[in-house]
N, C-alpha and C positions, 0 to 999 in steps of 0.2 A: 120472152125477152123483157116485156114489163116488169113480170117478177124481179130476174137477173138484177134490172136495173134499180131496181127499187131499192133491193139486199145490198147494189156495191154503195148506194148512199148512205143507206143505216149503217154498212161499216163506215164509210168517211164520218158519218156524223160520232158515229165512236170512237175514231179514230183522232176526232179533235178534242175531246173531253177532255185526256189524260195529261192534253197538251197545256190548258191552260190552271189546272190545279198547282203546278208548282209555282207560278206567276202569283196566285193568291197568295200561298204562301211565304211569298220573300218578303212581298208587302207588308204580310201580318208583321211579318221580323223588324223591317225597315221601321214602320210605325211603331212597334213598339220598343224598338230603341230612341227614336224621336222623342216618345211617354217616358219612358225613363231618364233619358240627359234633360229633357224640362224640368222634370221634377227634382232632378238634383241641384237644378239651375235653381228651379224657385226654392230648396232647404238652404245652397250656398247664399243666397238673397236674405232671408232669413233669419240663418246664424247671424251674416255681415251686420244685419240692423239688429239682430241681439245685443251682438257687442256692442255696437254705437250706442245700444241704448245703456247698456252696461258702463259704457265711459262715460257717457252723459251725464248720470245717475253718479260715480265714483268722483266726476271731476268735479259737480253739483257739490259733492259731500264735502270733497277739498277743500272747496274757495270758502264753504259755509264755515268748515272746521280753520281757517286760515280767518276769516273775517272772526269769529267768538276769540281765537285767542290774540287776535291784534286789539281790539276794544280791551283786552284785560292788561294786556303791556302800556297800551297808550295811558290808561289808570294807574300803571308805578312808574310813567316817565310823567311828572306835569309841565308844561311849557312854562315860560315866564308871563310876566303880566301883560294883561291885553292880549295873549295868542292862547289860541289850542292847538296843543299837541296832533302832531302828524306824523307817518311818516309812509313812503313808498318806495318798495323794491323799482329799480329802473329794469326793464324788461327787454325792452326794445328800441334802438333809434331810429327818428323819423326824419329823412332827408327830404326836404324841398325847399324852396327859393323862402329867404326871409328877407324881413326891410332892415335886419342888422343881421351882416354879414358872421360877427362873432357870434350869434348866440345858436346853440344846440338842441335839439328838442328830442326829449325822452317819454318813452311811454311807458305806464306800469297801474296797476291799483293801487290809489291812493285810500291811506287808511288815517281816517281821521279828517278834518279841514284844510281847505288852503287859499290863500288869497292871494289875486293880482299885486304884483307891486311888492308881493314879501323877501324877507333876506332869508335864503335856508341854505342849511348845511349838505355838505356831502361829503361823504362816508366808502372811502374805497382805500384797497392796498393795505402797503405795511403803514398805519397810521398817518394815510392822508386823509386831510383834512382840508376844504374848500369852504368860502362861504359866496354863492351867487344870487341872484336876484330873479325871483319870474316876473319875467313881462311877458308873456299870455297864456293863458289857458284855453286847453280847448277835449272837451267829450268826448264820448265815442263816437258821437256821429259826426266830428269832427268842426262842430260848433263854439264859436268863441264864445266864453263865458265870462266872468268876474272872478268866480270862485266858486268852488269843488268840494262835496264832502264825500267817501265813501263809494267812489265810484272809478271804473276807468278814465282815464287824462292822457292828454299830450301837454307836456310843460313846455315852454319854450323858454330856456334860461341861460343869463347873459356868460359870460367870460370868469368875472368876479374876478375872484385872484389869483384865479391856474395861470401859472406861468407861462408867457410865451415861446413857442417852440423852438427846441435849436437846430431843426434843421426841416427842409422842406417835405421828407416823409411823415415826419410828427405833426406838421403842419396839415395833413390829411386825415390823420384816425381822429376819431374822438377824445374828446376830454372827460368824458364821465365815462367813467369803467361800464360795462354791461354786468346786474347786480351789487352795483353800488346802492347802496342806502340813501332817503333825502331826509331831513328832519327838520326838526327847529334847530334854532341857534341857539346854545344854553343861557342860563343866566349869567357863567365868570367862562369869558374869553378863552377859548381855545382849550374846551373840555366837550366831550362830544357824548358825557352822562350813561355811557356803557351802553346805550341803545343800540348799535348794529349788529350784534351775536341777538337777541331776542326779536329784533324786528326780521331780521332774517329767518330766523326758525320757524315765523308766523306764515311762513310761506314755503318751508320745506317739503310739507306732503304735494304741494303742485309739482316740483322739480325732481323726482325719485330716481328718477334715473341721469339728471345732466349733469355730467362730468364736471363742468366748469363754475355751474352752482356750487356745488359741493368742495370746490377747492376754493369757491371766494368762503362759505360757511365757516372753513376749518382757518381758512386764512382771520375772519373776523373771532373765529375761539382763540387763537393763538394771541392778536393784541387785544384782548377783553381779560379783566380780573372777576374773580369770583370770592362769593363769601359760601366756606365752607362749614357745614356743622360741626363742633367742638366741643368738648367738656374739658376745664380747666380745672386743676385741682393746685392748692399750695400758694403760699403767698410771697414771697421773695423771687425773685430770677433762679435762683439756685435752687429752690425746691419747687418749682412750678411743674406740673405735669401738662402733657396736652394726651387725651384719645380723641379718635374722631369712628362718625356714625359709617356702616359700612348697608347698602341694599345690593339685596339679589337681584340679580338682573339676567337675560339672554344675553347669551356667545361670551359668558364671563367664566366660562369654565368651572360653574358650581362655586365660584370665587367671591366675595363681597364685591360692590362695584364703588366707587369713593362717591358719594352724593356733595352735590357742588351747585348751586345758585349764580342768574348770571347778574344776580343785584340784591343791595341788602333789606329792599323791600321785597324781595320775591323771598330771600329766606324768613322776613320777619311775619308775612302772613303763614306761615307755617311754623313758627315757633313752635304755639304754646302743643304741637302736635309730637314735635320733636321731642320737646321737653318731659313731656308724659311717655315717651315712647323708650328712651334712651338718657334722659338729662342731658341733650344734648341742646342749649341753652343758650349757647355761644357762636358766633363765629368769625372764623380770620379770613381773612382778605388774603387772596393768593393769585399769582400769576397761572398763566398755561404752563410755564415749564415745571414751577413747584408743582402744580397739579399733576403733571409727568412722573413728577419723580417720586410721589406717594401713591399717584394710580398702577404704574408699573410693579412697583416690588412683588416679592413673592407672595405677600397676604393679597394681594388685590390682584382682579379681574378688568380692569381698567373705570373709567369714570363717567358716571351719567348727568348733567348736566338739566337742572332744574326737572328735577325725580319729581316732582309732583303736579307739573306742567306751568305753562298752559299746554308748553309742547317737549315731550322729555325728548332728550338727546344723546343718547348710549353711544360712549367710546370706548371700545373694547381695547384692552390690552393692544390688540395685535396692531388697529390702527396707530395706537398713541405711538407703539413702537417705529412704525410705519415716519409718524410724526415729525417726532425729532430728528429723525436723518435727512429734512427736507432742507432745502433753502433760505426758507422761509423761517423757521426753524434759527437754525444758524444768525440767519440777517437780525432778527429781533434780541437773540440772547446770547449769542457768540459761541464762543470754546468751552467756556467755562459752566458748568451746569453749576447752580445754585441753590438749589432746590431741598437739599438732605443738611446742607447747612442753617437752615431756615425753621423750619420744621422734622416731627421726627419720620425717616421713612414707615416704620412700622406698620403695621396695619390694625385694625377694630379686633383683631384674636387678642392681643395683649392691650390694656387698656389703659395699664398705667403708664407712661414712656417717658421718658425724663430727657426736656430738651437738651442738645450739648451746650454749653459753655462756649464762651469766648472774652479775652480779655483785649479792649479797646485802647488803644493810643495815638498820640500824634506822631506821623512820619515823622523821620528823623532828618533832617533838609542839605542831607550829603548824597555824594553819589549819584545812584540812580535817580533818584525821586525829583534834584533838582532839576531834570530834562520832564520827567512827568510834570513838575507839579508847573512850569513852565507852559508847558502845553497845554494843561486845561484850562488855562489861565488866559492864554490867547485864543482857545478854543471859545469860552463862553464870553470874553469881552466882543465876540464877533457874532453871536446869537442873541437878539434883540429877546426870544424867551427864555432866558437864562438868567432869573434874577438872584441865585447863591449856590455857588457849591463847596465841598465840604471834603477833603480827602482825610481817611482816617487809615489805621492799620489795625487789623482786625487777627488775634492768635487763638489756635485750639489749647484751651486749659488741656487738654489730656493729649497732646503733642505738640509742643513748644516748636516742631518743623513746620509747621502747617501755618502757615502765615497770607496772607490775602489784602490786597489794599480794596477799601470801600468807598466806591464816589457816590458821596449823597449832593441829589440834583433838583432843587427847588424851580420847576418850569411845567407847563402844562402837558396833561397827562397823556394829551395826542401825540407830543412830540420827545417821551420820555427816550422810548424805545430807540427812536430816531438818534436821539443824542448820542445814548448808550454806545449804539452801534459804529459810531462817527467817535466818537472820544477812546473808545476801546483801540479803534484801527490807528487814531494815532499816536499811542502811549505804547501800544504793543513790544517796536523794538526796545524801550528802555526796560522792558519787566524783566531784570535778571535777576537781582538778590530777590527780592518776591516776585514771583511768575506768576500770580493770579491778578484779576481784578474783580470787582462785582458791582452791582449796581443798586441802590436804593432811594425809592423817591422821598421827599419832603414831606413829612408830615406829622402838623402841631399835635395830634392825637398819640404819635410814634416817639417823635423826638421832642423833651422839653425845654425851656431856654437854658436849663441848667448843661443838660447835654454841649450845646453848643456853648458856652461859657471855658468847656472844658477843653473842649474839643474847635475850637473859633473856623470859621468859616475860609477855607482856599481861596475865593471870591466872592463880592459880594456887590452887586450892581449898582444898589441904593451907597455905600459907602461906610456901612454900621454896621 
């Protein structure tokens, strides 16, 4: 019976063996799924700070690459006497209680100096132009300062002479655009010295992707002029040729791209480069829509905007096309593109191009014109920067149909466009016997006194 007994234990005890083998191995399983979702855990951990460091490293590169080509713009913009040149993208506003209820505070990297108590400009929209006053400054660590060079700020700056709001929503947003530009004040009154298309690009690779950046950019291309590389040949109006320089470029379709400068010190350190390269020696000063309308045609791929840096800016065709059909567009140059009358469209494949003709006269003061010429007459005696303008009629030698009147506008350069687009809308209904108008600004290097001797001034503020 001992036996008996003994053998039914060794089977119980066999009988539990088999029992607990499979319990081991769930665990094995359970842990070693544990081991494996850690360790995915710690490679996702890993990547995550890869890229962080990766961005770190990219955005590092940005600010540095953004910092080298603002020092090289602030050197072709110089300030007037007794300042240095500034200037900063506005980034962000900063809401909290002030001791003057008017003034707003903007944050951004300042590039360049800046002092308590100074007058600076701002630089937003279709050709506004502001001039307000800091009264404080303060760091990044939010400490009040005197004065700033090269570093992040909060400005806190007054009213100036933004207009007061006409109604109680407007009385709530801001008055400084978000990427508006600050700068100095120029030396002649109500010039803003082409500085907001290049102070902006100094900061283009930080914004690559913001929507909003990128439509204030294209908005500051649109009222900025550019000096274009040219070679001039012939010496008379009537046998003057113009070609211009073309660069390959990406998404140009294998196409030249029109190389374009956003100042004529930026094309003149590049001259004697040009010069050796192409004779291309020269250059004219052109709007965004002329640049439209040479970058578009069929020789061209669309147009790059200072090709040689500090920071290039490629407009392909399909943008520019994009371009013109905006609002913005429209608001600045109207119905009337002017651009192929100006200059010749052609592009750098043919190089000779022989500008068109046109024969100049004074409207004839019947008719129609006596309601226009009426109008811009009460137009600019009510514009305090309106000091002469000048209507002429302007014909194609090689189509006696093609008729155009020309308002030349003696007033500062921020509020050319402005004008334009105000004097255009109200002369509009009288344009019957000539249906076009065009615009051209004053200038003693363009027009001589002989010109106006011939051709005498529609208005003239001064009285001569």
């Amino acid at each position: 019976m001992a036996l008996f007994g003994k053998k039914k234990q060794d089977e119980n005890s066999e009988n539990k063996k088999p029992e607990s083998a499979p319990q081991s191995k769930e665990m094995d399983i359970i842990l070693q799924a544990r081991q494996e979702e850690e360790e995915a855990r710690q490679a996702r951990i890993a990547e995550r700070e890869a890229e962080q460091e990766k961005y770190k490293s990219e955005l590092q590169s940005d600010i540095e690459k953004a910092s080298s080509a603002a020092k090289e713009v602030l050197g072709m913009y110089p300030a007037r006497t007794g300042e240095e040149r500034f200037f900063m993208l506005v980034e962000t506003h900063v809401y909290t209680e002030m001791e003057n209820a008017d003034d707003e505070i903007v944050k951004g990297i300042l590039r360049g100096k800046i002092r308590k108590g100074q007058e600076i400009l701002v630089l937003s929209g279709l050709d506004s132009m502001n001039i307000v006053t800091v009264n404080a400054i303060r760091n990044d660590d939010r400490e009040v300062i005197e004065e700033a060079c090269d570093e992040i700020v909060e400005l806190e700056l007054s009213k100036g002479d933004f207009k007061d709001p006409d109604s109680p929503d407007e009385q709530n947003e801001a008055r400084i655009m978000t990427y508006a530009v600050l700068t100095n004040p120029p030396e002649e009154a109500g010039r803003s010295e082409g500085i907001r298309l290049p102070a902006m690009l100094c900061e283009f690779s930080r914004f690559p992707g913001d929507q909003e950046f990128f439509g204030q950019l294209m908005n500051a291309a649109m009222t900025s002029e550019f000096s274009v590389p040219a070679k001039i040949a012939g010496g008379s109006s009537s046998q003057r040729r113009v070609s211009f320089a073309g660069m390959r470029g990406e998404n140009s379709n294998g196409k030249p791209m029109l190389p374009a400068f956003t100042s004529i010190k930026a094309f003149e350190k590049h001259k004697a480069m040009l010069a050796k390269a192409g004779g291309f020696n020269s250059a004219i000063q052109l709007d965004f829509s002329q640049i439209c309308g040479i970058a578009r045609d069929e020789n061209h791929g669309g147009a790059v905007i200072d090709p040689l840096g500090p920071v290039i800016f490629a407009l392909p065709k399909e943008v520019l096309d994009t371009a013109v059909k905006t609002v913005q567009f429209h608001a600045l140059f109207g119905e009337n593109k002017i651009a192929e009358t100006i200059v010749p469209a052609e592009g750098p494949s043919q190089p000779q191009q022989r500008l068109r003709e046109y024969n100049v006269n004074n409207p004839v003061k019947l008719g129609d014109y006596t309601y226009i010429e009426e109008a811009v007459k009460r137009y600019a005696g009510k514009s305090a920067d309106i000091a002469k303008l000048c209507m002429v009629v302007i014909t194609a030698r090689d189509d006696e149909n093609e008729k155009s009147y020309v308002c030349i506008l003696d007033c500062p350069q921020e509020k050319f466009n402005m004008h334009c687009k105000e004097i255009e809308r109200l002369v509009r209904p009288y344009l019957k016997t000539i249906s076009k108008i065009q615009f051209r600004p004053y200038d003693k290097a363009q027009f001589s006194d002989e010109f106006f001797s011939r051709y005498p001034w529609t208005y003239n503020k001064l009285g001569f």
